[in-house]
C-alpha positions as CSV (number, residue, x, y, z in Angstrom):
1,X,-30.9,-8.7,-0.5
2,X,-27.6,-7.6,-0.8
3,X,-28.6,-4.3,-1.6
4,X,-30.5,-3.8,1.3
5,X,-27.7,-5.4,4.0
6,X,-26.4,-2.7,6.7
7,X,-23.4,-0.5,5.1
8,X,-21.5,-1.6,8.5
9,X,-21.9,-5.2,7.5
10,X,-19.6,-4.4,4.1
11,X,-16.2,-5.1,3.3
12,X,-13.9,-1.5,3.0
13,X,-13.8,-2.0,-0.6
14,X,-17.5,-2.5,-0.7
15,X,-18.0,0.1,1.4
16,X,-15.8,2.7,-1.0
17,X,-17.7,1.8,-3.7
18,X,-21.7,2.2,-2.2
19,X,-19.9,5.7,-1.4
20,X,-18.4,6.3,-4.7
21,X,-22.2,5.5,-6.3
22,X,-24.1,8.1,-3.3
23,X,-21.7,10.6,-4.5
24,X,-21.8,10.2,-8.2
25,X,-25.3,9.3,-8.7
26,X,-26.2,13.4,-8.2
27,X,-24.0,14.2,-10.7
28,X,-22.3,16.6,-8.5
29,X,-20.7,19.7,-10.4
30,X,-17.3,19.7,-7.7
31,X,-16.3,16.1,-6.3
32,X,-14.2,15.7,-3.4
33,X,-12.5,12.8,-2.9
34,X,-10.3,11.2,-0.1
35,X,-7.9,8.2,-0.9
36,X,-10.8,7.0,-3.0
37,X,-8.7,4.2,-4.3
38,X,-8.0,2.5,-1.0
39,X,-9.4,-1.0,-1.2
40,X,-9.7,-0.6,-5.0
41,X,-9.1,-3.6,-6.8
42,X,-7.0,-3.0,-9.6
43,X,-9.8,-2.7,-12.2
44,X,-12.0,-0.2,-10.3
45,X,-8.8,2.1,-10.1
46,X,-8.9,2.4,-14.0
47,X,-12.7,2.7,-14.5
48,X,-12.4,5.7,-11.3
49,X,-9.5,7.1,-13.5
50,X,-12.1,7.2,-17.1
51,X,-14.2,8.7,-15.1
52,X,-12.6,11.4,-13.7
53,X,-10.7,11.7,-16.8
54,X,-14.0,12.5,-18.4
55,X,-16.0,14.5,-16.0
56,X,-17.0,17.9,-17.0
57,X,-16.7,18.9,-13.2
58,X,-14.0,20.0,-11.0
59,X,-12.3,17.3,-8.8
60,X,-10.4,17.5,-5.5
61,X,-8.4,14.5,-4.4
62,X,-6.6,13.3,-2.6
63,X,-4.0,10.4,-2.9
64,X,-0.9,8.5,-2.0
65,X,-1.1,6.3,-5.5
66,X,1.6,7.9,-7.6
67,X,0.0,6.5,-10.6
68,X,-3.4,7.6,-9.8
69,X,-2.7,11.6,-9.5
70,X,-0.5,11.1,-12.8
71,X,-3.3,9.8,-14.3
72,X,-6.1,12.1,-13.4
73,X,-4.6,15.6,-11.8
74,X,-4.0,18.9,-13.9
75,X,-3.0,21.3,-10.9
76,X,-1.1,20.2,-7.7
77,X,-2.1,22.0,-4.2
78,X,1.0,21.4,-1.8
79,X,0.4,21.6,1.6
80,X,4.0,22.6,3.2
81,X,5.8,25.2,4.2
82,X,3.3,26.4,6.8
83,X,1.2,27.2,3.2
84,X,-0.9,26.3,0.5
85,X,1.4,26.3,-3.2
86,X,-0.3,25.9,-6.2
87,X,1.9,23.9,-9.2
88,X,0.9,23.1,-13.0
89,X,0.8,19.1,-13.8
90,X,-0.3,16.1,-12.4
91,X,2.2,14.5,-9.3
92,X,5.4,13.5,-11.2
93,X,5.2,17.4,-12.9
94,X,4.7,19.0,-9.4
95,X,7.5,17.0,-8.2
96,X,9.9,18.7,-10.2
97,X,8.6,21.9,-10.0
98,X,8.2,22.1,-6.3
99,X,12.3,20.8,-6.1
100,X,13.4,23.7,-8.6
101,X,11.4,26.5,-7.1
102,X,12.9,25.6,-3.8
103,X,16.5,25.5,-5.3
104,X,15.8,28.8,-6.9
105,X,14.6,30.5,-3.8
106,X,18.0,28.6,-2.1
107,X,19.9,30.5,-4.5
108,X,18.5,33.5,-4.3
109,X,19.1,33.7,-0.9
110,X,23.0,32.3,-1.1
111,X,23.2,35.4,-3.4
112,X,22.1,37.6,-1.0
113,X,23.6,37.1,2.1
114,X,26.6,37.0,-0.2
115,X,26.3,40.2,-0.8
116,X,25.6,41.2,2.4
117,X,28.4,39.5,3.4
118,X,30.6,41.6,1.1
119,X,29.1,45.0,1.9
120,X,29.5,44.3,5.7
121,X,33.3,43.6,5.3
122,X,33.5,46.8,4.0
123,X,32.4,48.7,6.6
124,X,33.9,46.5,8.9
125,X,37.5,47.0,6.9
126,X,36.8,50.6,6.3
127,X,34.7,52.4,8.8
128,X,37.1,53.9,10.9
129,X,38.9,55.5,8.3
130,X,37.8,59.0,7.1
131,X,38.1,58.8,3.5
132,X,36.1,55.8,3.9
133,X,33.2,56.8,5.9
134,X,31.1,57.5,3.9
135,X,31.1,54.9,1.3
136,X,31.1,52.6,4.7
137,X,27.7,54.5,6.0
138,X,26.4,53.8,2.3
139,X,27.0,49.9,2.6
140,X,25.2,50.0,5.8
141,X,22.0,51.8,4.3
142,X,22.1,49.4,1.0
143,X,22.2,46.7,3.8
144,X,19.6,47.6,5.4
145,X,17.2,47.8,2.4
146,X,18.4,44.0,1.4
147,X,15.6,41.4,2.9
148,X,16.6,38.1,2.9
149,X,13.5,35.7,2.6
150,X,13.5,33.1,5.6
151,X,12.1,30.0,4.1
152,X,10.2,27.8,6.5
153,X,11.2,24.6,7.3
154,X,9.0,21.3,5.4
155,X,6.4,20.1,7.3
156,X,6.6,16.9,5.8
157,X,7.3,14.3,8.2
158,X,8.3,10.3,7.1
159,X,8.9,7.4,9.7
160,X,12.2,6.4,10.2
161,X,12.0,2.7,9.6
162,X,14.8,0.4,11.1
163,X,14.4,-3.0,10.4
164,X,17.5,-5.2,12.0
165,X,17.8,-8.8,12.3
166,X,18.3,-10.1,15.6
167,X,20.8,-12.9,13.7
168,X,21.4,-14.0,10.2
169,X,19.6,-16.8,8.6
170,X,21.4,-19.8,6.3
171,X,21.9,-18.9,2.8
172,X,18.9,-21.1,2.0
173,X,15.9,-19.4,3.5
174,X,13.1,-21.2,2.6
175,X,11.9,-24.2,0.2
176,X,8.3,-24.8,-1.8
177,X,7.6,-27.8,-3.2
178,X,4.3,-28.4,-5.0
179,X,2.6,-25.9,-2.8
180,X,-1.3,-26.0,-4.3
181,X,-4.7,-24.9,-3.0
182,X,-8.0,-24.7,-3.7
183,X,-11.3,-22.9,-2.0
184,X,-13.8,-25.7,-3.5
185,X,-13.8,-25.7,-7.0
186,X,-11.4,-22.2,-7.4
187,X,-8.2,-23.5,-7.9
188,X,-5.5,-20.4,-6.5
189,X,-2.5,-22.1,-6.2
190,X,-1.0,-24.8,-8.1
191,X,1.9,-27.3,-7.4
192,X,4.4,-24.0,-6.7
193,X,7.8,-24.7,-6.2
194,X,10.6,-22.4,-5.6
195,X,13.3,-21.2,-3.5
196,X,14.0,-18.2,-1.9
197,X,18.2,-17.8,-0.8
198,X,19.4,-15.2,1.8
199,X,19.2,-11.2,1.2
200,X,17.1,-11.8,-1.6
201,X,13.5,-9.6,-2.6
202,X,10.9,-11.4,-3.8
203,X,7.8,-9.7,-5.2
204,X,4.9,-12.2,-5.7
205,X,2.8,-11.1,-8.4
206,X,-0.4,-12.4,-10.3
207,X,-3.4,-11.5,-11.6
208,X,-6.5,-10.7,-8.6
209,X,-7.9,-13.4,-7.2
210,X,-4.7,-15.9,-8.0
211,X,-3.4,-16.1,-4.5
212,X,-1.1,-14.1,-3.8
213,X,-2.1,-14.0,-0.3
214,X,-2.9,-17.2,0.4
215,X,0.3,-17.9,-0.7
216,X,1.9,-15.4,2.1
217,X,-1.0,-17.0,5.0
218,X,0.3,-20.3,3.5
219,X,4.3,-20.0,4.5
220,X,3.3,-18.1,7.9
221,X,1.0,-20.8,8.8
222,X,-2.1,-18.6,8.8
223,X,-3.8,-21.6,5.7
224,X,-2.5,-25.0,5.0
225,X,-1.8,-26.0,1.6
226,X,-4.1,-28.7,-0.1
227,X,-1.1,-30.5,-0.7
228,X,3.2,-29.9,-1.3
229,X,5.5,-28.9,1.8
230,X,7.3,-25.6,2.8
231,X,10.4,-25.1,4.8
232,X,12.4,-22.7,6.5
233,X,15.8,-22.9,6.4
234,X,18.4,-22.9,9.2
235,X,17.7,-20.0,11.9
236,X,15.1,-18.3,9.9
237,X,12.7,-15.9,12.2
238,X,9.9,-14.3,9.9
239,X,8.1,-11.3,10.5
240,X,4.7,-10.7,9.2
241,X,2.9,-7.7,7.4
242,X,-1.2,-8.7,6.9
243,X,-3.2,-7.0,3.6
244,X,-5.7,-7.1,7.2
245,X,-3.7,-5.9,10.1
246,X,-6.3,-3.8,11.4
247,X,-7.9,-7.2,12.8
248,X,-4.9,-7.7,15.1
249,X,-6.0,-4.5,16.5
250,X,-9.4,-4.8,17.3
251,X,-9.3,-4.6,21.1
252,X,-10.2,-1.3,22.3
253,X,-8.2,-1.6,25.6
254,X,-5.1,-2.3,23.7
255,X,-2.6,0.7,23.0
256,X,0.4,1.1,20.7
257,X,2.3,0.8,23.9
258,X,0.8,-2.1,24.7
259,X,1.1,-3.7,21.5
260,X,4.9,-3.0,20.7
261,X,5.8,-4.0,24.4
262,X,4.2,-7.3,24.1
263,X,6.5,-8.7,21.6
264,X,9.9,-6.7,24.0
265,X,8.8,-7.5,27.7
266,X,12.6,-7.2,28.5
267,X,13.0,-3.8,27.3
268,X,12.4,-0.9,29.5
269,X,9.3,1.6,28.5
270,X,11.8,4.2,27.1
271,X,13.1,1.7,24.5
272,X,9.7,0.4,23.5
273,X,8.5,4.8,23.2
274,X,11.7,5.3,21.0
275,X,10.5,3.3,18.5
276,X,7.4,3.9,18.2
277,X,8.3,7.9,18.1
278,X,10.6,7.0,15.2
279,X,7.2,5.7,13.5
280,X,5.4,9.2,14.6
281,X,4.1,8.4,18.0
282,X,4.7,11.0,20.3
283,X,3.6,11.9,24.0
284,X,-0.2,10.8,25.0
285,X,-0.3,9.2,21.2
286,X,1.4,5.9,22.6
287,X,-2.0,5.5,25.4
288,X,-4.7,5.7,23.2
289,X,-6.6,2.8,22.1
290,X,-6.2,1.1,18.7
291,X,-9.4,1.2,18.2
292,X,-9.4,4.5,16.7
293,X,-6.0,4.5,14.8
294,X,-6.3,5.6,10.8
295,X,-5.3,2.9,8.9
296,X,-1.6,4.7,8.1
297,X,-1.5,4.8,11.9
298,X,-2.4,1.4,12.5
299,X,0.3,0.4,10.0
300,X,2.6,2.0,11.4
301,X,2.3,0.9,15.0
302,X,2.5,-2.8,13.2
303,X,5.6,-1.4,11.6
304,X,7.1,-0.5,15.1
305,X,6.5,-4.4,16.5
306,X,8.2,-5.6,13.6
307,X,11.5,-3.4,14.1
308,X,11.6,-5.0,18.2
309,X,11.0,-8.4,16.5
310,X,13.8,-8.0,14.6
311,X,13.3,-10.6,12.0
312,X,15.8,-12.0,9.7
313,X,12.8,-13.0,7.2
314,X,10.5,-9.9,6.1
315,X,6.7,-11.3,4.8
316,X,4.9,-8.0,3.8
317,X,1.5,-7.9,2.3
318,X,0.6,-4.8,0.5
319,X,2.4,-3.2,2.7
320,X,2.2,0.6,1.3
321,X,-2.0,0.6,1.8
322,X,-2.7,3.4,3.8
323,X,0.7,4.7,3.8
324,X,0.9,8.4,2.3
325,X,3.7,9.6,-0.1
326,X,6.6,10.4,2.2
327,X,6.4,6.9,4.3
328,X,6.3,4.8,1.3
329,X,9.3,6.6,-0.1
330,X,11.1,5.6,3.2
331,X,10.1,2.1,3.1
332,X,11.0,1.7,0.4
333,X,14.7,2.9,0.8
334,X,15.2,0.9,4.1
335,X,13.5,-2.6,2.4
336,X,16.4,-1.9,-0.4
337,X,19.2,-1.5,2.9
338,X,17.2,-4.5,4.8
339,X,20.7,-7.2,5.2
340,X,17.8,-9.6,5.8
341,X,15.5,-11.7,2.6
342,X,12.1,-10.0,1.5
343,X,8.9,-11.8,0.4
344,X,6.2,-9.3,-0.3
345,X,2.9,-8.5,-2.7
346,X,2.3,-4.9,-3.8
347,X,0.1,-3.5,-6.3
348,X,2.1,-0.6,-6.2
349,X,4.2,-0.3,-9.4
350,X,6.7,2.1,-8.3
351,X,7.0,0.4,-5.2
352,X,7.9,-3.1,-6.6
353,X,10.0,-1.6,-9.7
354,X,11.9,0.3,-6.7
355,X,12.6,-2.8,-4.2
356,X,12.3,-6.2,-5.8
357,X,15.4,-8.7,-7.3
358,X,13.0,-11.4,-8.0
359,X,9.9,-11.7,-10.0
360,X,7.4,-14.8,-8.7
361,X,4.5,-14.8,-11.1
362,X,1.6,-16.5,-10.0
363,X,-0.5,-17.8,-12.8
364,X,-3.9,-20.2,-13.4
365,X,-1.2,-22.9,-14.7
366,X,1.5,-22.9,-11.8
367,X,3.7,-19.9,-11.6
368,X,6.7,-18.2,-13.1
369,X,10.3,-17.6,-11.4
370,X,12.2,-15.0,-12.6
371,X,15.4,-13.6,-11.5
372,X,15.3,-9.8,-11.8
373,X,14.3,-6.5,-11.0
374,X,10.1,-5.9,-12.0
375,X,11.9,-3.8,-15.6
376,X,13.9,-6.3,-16.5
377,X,11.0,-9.1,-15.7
378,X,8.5,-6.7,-18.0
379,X,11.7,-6.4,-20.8
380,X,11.0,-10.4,-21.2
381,X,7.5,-10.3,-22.3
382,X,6.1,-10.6,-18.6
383,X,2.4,-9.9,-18.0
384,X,2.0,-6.3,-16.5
385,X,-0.2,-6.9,-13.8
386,X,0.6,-3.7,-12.1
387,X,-0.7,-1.1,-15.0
388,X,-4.6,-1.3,-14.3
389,X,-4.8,0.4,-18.6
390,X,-2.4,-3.2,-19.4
391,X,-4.7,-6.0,-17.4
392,X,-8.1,-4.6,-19.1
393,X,-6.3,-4.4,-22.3
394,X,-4.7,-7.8,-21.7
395,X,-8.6,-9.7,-20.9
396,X,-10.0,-8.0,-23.7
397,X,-7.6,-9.0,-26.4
398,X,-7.9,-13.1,-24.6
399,X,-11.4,-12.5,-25.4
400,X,-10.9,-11.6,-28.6
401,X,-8.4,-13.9,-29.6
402,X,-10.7,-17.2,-28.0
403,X,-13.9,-15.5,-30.2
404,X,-11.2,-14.6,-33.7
405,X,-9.7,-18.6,-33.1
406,X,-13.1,-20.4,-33.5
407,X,-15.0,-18.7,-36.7
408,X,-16.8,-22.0,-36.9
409,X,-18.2,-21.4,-33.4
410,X,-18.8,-17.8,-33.8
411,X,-23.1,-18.2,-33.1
412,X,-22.8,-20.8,-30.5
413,X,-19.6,-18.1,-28.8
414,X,-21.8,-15.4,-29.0
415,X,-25.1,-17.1,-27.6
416,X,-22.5,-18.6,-24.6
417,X,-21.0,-14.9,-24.4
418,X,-24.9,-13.6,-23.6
419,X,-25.5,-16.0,-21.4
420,X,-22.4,-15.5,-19.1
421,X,-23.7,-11.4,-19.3
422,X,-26.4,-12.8,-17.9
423,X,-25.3,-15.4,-15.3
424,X,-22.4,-13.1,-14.3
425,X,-24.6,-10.0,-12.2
426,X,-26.4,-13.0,-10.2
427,X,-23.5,-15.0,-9.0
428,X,-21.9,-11.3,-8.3
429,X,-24.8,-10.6,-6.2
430,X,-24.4,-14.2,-4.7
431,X,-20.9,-13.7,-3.9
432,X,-21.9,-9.8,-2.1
433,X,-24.1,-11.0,-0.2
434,X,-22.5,-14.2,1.2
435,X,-19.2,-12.2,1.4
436,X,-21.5,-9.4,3.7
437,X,-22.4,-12.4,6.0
438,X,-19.1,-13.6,6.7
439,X,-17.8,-10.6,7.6
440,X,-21.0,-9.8,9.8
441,X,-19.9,-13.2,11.4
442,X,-16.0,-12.3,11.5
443,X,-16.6,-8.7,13.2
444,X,-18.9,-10.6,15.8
445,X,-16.9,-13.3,16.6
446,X,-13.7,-10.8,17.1
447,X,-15.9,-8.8,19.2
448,X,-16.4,-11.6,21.0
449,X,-12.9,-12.9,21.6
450,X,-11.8,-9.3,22.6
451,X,-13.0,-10.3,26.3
452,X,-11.7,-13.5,26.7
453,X,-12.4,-13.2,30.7
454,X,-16.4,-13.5,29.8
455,X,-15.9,-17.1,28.2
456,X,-15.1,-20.3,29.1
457,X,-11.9,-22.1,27.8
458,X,-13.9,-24.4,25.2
459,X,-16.2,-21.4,23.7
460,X,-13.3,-19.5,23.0
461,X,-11.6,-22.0,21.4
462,X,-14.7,-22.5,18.9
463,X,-14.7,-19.2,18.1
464,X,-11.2,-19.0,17.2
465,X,-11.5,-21.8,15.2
466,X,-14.7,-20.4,13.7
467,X,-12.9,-17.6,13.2
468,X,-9.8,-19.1,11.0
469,X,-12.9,-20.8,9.1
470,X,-14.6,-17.6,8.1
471,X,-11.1,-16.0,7.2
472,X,-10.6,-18.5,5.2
473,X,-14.0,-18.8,3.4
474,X,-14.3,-15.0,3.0
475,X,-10.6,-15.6,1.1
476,X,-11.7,-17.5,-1.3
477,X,-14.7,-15.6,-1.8
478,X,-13.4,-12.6,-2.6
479,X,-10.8,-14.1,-4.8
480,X,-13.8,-15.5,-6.6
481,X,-16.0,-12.3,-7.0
482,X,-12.4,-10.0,-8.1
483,X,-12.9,-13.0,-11.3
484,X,-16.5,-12.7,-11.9
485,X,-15.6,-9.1,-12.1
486,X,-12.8,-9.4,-14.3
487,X,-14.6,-11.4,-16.4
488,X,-17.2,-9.1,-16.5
489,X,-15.4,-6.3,-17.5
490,X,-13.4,-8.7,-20.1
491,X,-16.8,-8.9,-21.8
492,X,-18.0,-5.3,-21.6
């Protein structure tokens, strides 16, 4: 059944990959591919990258994950400078080719106008006089055959984040104790305890499926635990970046404006347009509706409401989805100047080698504090959850080793091993299709509670509440079907 459910009904990973298989199916001799690894979990990215690796074909793509075009790309197409350049490599190559072919062409031009600059003292010095004339009218000629190349100003443009904090926090900013959950029998979190002090980066990290998330819904008071406490510390005023913001955006008649404005009703409109034009908006840009922002847009404009809130406590959920190259570079610089404390979950490696000072590894067992940068955290024997080529190595040697460990078992592990093949691809299927629902449910109910003038106090209230409900099932869900998949893959 789930095969035959409406496209609109799926999930955007979902979704990518029906889309990925239309495409690939035909065996198509030139593929061209937008941000195909948006909504990717983490093994999908690695299987795209085999394949493309492999395919006889020519590829386009394009792509803000740095690790991705490393992986895949042989030639680089830059659009800037008001043209199309063409570079040898994959993204890190073109990088530093792109940065010495401008210095060169700097240079070049220093040299000329210094020569120009020379020449024209000459004549200036020396035109007047007779004896001189003539080498002076010689300059002038030699000048005028000299063409100095006008290079074109970047067209790259990057958001000029600003987050302040309307006041400091205490030095202790929040405190876990025993945090655990469960969505039925999937147990995500269990009894986690740390605490996170003042100015400090914390990147949560963890296999898929572990609950990361939940953890982040968890301490903004999205989910309640099954059971520990959390609490914030003395003046603490979070601010909160959803892996789903695009659901806070769902009514059509909202705009940027709007939105930003909402959280600043003190502030005059010019205030509330300055920020948003330091996060690209720009003229009629600020009226339209939500409803049709790209998802780099839509972060953005959450990305502006954050900067008026002006937390002292930033809680940022993948943050960098959606974001291209240039934006996630200055993110990333302003998170490292933010005076205020960090809590985030990327899958981006760069991003979380570049930012965090702390390493919180979720695991099956409890968790795993360490105080560090994501290098120095990997330097200790930590699990690489962020390389997509370590996690499928990783599964595959636990399988191994569990098979290698029990010789005596070795007919009964293999007859198990078929067996789980086999029950696998149904409870997938069971998990796609009951995943399809929910969010069928979800998009109606939101629908729904976009015109809140057309119900009555008590039915909006149940759909709110039904709402949180299928947020939360669809959660664990998900979590659930990224481990069937895993497991899956673990047994190839």
């Amino acid at each position: 059944r789930s095969l035959e459910a409406p496209l609109a009904t799926l999930s955007g990973g979902f979704k990518l990959r029906v889309l990925l298989a239309q495409v690939l199916i035909g065996r198509p001799d030139v593929l061209l591919l937008d941000e195909p690894t948006n909504h990717l979990d983490i093994l999908s990215i690695r299987w795209l990258e085999l394949f493309l690796q492999n395919y006889q074909g020519a590829a386009v793509v394009i792509s803000h994950d740095r690790r991705f075009l490393d992986a895949v790309v042989t030639r680089t197409l830059d659009v800037d400078y008001e043209t199309v350049t063409e570079y040898a490599g994959n993204y890190s190559e073109f990088v530093v080719l792109k940065q010495q072919t401008r210095e060169r062409k700097e240079a070049e031009i220093q040299r000329a106008e210094k020569i120009v600059a020379e020449k024209r003292a000459f004549v200036e010095r020396f035109g007047a006089k007779a004896t001189k004339a003539k080498q002076a009218q010689s300059r002038l000629k030699q000048i005028d055959k000299i063409e100095i190349e006008e290079l074109a100003r970047s067209s790259r443009m990057a958001p000029r984040f600003d987050f302040q904090q309307r006041r400091p926090s205490g030095r202790d900013v929040l405190t876990l104790e025993n945090i655990s959950k469960a969505y039925g029998a999937r147990q995500v979190l269990k009894d986690v305890s740390f605490q996170v002090r003042r100015k400090e980066r914390v990147a949560v990290i963890g296999a898929n499926g572990i609950g990361k998330s939940t953890l982040l819904k968890i301490l903004v008071s999205q989910l309640k635990p099954d059971s520990g406490t959390f609490v914030w510390g003395h003046e603490v005023q979070p601010g909160y970046f959803a892996q789903d913001h695009r659901d806070l955006l769902v009514d059509p008649e909202l705009t940027p404006l709007r939105f930003v404005w909402d959280a600043c009703p003190a502030e005059p409109t010019t205030y509330v347009r300055g920020q948003l034009g330091r996060m690209l908006f720009s003229g009629k840009d600020v009226e339209k509706s939500v409803a049709v922002l790209s998802g780099g847009e839509a972060a953005r404009v959450i990305f502006a409401r954050l900067a008026v809130e002006k937390p002292n406590v930033l809680i940022l959920d993948e943050p960098t989805n959606h974001l291209d190259l240039e934006t996630i570079d200055a993110l990333a610089e302003v998170l490292i100047g933010y005076e205020g404390t960090l809590i985030f979950v990327s899958h981006d490696r760069w991003f979380v080698s570049r930012i965090a000072t702390r390493i919180v590894e979720l695991r099956e067992d409890g968790y795993l504090d360490f105080a560090g940068s994501y290098d120095e955290y990997l330097a200790r024997d930590g699990a690489d959850h962020l390389d997509v080529q370590a996690v499928v190595l990783k599964a595959k040697a636990e399988q191994r080793a569990s098979t290698a460990s029990s010789p005596d078992l070795s007919r009964e592990e293999r007859k198990r091993r078929e067996n789980k093949k086999r029950a696998l691809p149904k409870r997938r299927d069971e998990l796609l299709l009951a995943i399809e629902a929910l969010e069928t449910e979800k998009g109606e109910i939101a629908q729904q509670l976009s015109a809140p003038a057309a119900l009555s106090a008590a039915d909006f209230e149940r759909l709110a509440r039904r709402h949180v409900e299928c947020e939360e099932r669809l959660s664990a869900l998900i979590s659930e079907w990224e481990s069937v998949e895993t497991e899956l893959s673990a047994l190839g």
